[in-house]
C-alpha positions as CSV (number, residue, x, y, z in Angstrom):
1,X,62.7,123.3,115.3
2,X,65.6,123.3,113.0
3,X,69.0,123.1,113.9
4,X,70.8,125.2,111.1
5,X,74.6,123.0,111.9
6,X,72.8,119.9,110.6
7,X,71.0,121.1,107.4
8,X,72.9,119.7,104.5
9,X,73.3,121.9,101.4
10,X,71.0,120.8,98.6
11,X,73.0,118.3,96.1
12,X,71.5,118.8,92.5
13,X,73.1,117.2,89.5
14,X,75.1,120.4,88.1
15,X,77.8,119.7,86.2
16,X,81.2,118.9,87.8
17,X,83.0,121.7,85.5
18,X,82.0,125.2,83.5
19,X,84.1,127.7,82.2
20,X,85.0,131.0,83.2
21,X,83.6,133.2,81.5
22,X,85.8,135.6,81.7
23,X,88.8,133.6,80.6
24,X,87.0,130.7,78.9
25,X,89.1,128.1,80.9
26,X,87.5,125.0,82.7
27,X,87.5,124.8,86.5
28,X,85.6,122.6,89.2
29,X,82.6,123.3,91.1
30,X,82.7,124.8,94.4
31,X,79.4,124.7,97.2
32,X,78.1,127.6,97.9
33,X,78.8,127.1,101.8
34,X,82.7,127.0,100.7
35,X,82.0,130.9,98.8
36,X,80.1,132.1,101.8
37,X,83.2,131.5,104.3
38,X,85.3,133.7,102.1
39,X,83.0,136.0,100.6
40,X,84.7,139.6,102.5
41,X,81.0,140.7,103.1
42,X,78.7,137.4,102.4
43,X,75.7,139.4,103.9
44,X,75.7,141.5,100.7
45,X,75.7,138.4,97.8
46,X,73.0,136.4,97.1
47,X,74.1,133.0,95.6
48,X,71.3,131.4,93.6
49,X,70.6,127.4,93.7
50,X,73.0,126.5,90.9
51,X,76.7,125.4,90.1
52,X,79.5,127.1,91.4
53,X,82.5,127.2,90.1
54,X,86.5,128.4,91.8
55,X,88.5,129.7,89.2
56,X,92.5,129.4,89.9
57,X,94.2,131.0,86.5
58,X,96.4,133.8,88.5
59,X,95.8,136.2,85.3
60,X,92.1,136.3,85.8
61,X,90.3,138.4,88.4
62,X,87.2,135.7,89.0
63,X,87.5,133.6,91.7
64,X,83.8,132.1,92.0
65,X,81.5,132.1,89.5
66,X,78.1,130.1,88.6
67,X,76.2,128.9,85.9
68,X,74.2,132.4,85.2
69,X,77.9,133.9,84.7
70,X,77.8,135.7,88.1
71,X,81.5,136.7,88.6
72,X,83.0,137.0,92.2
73,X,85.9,138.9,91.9
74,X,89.6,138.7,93.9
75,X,88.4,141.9,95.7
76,X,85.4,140.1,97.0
77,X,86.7,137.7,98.9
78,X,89.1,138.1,101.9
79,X,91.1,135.2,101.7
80,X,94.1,135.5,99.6
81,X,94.5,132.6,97.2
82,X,97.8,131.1,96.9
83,X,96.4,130.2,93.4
84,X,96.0,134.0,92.5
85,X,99.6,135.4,93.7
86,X,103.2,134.5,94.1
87,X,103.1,135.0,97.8
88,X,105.4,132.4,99.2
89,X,103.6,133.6,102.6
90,X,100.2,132.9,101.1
91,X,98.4,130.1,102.3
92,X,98.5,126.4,101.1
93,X,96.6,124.9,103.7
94,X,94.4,126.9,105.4
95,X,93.3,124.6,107.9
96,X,96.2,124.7,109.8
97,X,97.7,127.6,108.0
98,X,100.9,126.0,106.7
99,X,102.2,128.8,103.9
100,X,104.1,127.5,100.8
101,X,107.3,128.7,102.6
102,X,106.6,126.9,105.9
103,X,105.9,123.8,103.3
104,X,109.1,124.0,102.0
105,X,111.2,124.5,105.0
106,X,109.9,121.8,107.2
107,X,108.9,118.2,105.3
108,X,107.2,117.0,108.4
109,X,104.1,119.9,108.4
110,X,102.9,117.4,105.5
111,X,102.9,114.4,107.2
112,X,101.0,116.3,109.8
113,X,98.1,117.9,107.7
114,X,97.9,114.0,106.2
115,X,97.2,112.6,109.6
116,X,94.7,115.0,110.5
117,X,93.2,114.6,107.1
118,X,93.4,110.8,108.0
119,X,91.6,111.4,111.3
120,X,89.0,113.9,109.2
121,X,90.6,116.7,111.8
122,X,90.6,119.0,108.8
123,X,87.9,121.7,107.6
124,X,88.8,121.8,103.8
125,X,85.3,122.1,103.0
126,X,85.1,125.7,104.2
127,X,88.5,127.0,105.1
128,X,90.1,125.7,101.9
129,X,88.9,128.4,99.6
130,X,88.6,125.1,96.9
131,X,86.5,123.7,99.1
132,X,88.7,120.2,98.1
133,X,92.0,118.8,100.7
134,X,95.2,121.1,100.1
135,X,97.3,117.9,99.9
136,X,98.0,117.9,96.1
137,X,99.1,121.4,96.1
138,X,101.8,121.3,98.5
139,X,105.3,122.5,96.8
140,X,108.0,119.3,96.0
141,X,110.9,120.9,95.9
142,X,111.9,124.1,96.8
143,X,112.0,125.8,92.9
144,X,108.6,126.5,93.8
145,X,108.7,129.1,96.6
C-alpha cells in the first residue's frame, strides 16, 4: 500500500526558467504541489507532467503557467500575492503570516521566521505561493509599505 505523504513529486530536468507568455518576461519554476495548495478550486485543473512556472510582474494577470502555455490566472488562485498588489496587509510570509506591515513595524518577526527556517519549522514549499523561503522579500526600510 502506498502512503500518498511520502510520494515525492517526480523531478524531470525542465528548465529552471520560461517566460510568460503573456508578458514575455522570465520567471522561475514552481512544483506542481506548490500550484495545487493555492489553486481556489484544484479539483477542477489538471496540471500536466511539465515545468511550471510563478509569474510575479503585478501588471500581468498569470500567476502559474507551464511549458504548453497553460495560463493560471490571479482569479484562480485564492491566495493573494503580495507580488500582485500593493497591499501592505498582504502576505510576505505565509507561513507564519507576517504581512509587509507587520514586517515593517516589528524587526524581530524576521529574526523569528529565520530561526524557524533554521530549524526547517517552515512550509515554504506549499504555503509560500513561490514555493521558495520568503526571507529575501521581506521590506528594509519602511519606503516600502
Amino acid at each position: 500500500m502506498n502512503n500518498c505523504c511520502t510520494q515525492k513529486e517526480t523531478l524531470k530536468a525542465y528548465p529552471p526558467t520560461l517566460h510568460c507568455p503573456a508578458n514575455g518576461k522570465l520567471y522561475n519554476k514552481v512544483k506542481r504541489k506548490t500550484i495545487l495548495h493555492h489553486l481556489l478550486s484544484p479539483w477542477s485543473f489538471t496540471l500536466h507532467e511539465q515545468g511550471y512556472y510563478f509569474c510575479t510582474d503585478p501588471e500581468c494577470g498569470v500567476v502559474y503557467f507551464g511549458q504548453d502555455k497553460t495560463r493560471i490566472a490571479v482569479d484562480d488562485v485564492r491566495t493573494t500575492l503580495w507580488q500582485k498588489t500593493n497591499d501592505a496587509h498582504s502576505f510576505i510570509c505565509y507561513c507564519f503570516g507576517v504581512t509587509k506591515s507587520l514586517a515593517l513595524s516589528d524587526e524581530g518577526i524576521k529574526d523569528f521566521v529565520k530561526t524557524q527556517t533554521k530549524n526547517a519549522l517552515c512550509s515554504c514549499e506549499t504555503s509560500n505561493p513561490s514555493g521558495r523561503c520568503c526571507l529575501k522579500d521581506f521590506p528594509t526600510t519602511k519606503n516600502q509599505a
